[in-house]
C-alpha positions as CSV (number, residue, x, y, z in Angstrom):
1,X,28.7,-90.1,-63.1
2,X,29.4,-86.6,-62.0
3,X,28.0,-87.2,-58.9
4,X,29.7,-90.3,-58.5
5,X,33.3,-89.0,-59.4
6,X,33.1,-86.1,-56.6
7,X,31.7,-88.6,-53.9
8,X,34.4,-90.2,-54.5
9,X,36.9,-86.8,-55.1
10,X,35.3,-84.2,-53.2
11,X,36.7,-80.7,-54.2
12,X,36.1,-77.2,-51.9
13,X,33.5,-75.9,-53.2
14,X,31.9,-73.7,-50.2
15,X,32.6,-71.1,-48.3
16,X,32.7,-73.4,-45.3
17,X,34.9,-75.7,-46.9
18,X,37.8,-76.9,-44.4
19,X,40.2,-80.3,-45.4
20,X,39.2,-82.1,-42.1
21,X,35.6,-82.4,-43.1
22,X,33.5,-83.0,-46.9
23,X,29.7,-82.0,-45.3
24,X,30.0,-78.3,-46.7
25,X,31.3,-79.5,-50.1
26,X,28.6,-82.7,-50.3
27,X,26.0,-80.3,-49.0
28,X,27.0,-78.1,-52.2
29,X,27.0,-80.4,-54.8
30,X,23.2,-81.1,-53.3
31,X,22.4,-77.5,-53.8
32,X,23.5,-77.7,-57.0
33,X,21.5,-80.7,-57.6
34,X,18.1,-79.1,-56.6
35,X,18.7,-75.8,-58.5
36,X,18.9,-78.1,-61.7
37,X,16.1,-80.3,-60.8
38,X,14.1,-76.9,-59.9
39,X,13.7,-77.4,-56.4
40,X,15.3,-74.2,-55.4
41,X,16.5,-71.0,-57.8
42,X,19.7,-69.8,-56.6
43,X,23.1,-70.7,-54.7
44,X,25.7,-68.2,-53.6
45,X,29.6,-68.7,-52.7
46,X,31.3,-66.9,-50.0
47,X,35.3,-67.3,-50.3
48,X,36.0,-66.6,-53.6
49,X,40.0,-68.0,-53.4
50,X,39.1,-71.5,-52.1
51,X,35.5,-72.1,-54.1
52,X,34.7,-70.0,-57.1
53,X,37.0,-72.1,-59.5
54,X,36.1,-75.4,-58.1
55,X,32.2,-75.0,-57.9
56,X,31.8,-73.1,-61.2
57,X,33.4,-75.7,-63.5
58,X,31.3,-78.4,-61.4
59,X,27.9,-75.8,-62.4
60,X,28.9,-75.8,-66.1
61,X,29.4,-79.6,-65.7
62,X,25.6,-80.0,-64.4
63,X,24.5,-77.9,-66.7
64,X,23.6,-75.2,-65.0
65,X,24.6,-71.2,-65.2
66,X,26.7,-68.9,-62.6
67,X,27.3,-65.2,-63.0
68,X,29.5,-62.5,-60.7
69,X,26.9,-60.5,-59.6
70,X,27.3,-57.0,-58.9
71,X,24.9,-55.7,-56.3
72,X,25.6,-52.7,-53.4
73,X,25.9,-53.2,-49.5
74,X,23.6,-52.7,-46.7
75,X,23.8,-52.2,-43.1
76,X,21.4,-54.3,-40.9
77,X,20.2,-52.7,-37.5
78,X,17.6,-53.6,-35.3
79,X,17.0,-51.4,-32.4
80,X,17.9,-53.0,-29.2
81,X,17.1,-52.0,-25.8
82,X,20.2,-50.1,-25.4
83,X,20.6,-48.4,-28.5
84,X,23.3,-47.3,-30.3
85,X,23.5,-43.5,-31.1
86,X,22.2,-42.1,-34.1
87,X,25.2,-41.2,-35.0
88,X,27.2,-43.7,-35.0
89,X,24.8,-46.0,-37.0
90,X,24.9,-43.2,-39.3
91,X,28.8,-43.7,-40.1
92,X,28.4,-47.6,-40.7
93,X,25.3,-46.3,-42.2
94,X,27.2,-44.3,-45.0
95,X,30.9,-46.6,-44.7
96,X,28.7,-49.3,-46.2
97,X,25.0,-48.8,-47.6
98,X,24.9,-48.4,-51.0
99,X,28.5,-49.8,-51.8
100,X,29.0,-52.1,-54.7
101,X,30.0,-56.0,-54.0
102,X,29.7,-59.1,-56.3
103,X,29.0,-62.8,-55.7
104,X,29.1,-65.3,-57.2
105,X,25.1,-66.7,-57.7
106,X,24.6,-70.1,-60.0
107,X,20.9,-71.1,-61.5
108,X,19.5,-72.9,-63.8
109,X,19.6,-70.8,-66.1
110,X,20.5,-67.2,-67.6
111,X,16.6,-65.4,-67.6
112,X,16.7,-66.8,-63.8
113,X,20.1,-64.8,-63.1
114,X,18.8,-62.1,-65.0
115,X,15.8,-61.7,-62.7
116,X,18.3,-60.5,-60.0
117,X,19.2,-57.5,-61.4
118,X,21.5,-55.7,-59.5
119,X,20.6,-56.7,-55.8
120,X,20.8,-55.7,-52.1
121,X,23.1,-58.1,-50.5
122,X,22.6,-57.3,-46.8
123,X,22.1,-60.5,-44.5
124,X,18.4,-60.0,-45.0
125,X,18.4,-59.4,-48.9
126,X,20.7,-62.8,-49.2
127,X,18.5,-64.8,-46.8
128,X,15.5,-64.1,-48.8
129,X,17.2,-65.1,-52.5
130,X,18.3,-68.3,-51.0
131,X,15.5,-69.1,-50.1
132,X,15.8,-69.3,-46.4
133,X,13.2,-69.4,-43.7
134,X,11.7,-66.2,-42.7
135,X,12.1,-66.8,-39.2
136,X,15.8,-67.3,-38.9
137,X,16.3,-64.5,-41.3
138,X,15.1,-62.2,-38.9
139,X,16.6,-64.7,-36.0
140,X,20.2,-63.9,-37.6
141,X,20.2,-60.3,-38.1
142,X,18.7,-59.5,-34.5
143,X,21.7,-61.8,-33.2
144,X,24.2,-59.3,-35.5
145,X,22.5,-56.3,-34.2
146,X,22.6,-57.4,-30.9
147,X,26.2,-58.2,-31.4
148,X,26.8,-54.3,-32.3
149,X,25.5,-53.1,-29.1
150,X,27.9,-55.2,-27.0
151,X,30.8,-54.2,-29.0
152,X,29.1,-50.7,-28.4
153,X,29.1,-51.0,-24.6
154,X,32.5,-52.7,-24.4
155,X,34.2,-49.3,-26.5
156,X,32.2,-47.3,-24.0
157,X,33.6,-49.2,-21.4
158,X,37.0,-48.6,-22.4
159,X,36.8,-45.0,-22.7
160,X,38.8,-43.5,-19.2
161,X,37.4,-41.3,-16.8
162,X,34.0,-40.0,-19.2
163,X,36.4,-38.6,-22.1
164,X,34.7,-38.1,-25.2
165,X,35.9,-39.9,-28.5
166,X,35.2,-38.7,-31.8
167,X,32.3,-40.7,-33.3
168,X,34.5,-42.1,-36.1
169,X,37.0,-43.6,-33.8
170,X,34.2,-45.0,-31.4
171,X,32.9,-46.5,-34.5
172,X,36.2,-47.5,-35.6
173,X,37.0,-49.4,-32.5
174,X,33.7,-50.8,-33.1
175,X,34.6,-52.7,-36.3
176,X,37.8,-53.6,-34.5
177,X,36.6,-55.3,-31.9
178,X,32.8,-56.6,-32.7
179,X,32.3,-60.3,-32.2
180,X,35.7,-60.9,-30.9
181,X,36.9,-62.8,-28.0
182,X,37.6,-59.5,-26.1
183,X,33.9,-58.6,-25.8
184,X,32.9,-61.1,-22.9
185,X,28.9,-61.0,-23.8
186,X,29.5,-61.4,-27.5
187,X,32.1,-64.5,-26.7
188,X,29.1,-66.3,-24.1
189,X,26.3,-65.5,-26.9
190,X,28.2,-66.8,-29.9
191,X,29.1,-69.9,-27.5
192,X,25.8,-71.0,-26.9
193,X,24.9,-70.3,-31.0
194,X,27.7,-72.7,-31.4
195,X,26.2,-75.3,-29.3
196,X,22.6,-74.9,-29.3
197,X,22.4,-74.2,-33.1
198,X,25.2,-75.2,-35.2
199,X,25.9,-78.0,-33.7
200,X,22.2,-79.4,-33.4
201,X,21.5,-78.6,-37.1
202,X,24.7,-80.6,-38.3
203,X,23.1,-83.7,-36.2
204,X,19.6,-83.3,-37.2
205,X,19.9,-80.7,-40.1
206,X,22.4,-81.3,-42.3
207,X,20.3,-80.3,-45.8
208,X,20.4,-77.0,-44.9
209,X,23.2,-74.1,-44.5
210,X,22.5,-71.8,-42.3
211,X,21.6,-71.4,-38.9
212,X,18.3,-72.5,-37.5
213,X,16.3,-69.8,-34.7
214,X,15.2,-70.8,-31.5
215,X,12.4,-71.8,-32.8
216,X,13.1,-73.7,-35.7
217,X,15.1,-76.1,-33.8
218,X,12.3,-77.5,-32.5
219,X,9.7,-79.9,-34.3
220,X,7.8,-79.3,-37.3
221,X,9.3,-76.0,-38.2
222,X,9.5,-74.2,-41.0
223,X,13.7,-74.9,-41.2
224,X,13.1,-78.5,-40.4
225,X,10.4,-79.0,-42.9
226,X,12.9,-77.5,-45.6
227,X,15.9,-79.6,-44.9
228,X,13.7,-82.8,-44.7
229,X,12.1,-81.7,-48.4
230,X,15.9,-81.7,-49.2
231,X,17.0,-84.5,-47.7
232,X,14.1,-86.9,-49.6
233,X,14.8,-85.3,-52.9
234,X,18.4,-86.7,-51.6
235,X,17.2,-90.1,-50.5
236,X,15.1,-90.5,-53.6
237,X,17.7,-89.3,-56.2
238,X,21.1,-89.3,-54.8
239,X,21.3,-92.1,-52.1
240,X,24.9,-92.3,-51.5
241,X,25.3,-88.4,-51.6
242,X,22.3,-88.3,-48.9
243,X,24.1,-91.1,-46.6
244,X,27.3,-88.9,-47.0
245,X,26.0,-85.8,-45.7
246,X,24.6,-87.0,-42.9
247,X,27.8,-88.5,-41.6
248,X,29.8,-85.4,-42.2
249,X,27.3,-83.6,-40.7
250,X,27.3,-85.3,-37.3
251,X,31.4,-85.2,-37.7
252,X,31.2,-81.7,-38.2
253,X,28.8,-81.2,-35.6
254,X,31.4,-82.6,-33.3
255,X,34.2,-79.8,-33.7
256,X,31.6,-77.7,-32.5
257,X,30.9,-79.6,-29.0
């Protein structure tokens, strides 16, 4: 019945949630669905304004636990052929490592959200609790590093005639500006992640969140193997929820193209 009554009423429950499309919100209520039928252990919220309400009474009407987690912050760097000073990486380094942040995580049950403790939520660090593949963990925060060292070289660039910036306004200007549509390399990249990996993983992935790697777009991937092992617990359990997400997937895929 519950599952029924928000087929039919779909709330925001997602951090992706957006009132011209139902796949993130679908997609949620599946995730909620495996985490009671132990299938997965945890599911994390973004936005807290649009979601938290919505998707905690739906976890207390499945049953199931949620918890404001407090855990600290981590900067992600990998090295990249052009690197960014030492320096610099030392101010995000200290801005942001170490800082405390909550989220909201649901389970099953408490001794699960216990288990936590008081975690690392860096890109990396989240990936891993939710359970994502190993591959496009690593595939994601190389694409954010690399996304620092354009924003890097486009501050550079900006800097007249050789002058010297202080550090914290060079890295200031970098938090300004990184992945925005003023820093032309960042604005092709993110493009072509729009295309070649959102997009595709709404048509042919929808059972998962986040973005599929290079790799995993192909056949017989890890990723693909772990939305089809959600999409027959789907198909077997929840029919009508499993035809819904695949129709608002390839809808949302379309805003993409």
């Amino acid at each position: 019945m519950i599952v029924d009554e928000f087929i039919e009423n779909p709330e925001p429950i997602s951090g992706f949630s957006n009132p011209e499309n139902n796949w993130p919100d679908y997609l949620g209520l599946l995730h909620l669905l495996l985490i009671k039928h132990g299938e997965k252990k945890y599911h994390m919220v973004g936005d807290p304004e649009r979601a938290w309400k919505n998707i905690c009474d739906l976890a207390e009407k499945l049953g199931l636990k949620w918890r404001i987690v407090t855990g600290t912050h981590a900067f992600d760097y990998q090295k990249q052929a052009i690197s960014i000073p030492q320096n610099i990486l030392d101010l995000f380094d200290n801005a942001r490592n170490g800082q405390p942040v909550e989220e909201l995580v649901i389970a099953k049950d408490d001794a699960t959200l216990d288990k936590l403790g008081q975690p690392v939520f860096s890109h990396s660090n989240t990936g891993k609790i939710l359970e994502y593949s190993d591959c496009c963990i690593n595939w994601f925060d190389e694409n954010k590093s690399i996304g620092w060292k354009e924003v890097y070289e486009f501050v550079m660039g900006r800097i007249e005639n050789g002058q010297t910036e202080k550090e914290e306004e060079i890295a200031e200007m970098m938090a300004q500006y990184y992945e925005s549509d003023y820093v032309k390399s960042s604005r092709k990249r993110i493009k072509k992640i729009v295309v070649n990996h959102i997009a595709e993983s709404r048509n042919t992935m929808p059972f998962i969140f986040f973005q599929p790697c290079d790799a995993c777009i192909g056949p017989s991937s890890p990723t693909r193997k772990l939305n089809d092992r959600y999409a027959n617990f789907a198909k077997e359990k929840f029919p009508q929820l499993y035809q819904k997400i695949i129709d608002e997937g390839k809808k949302d895929a379309k805003a993409f193209e």
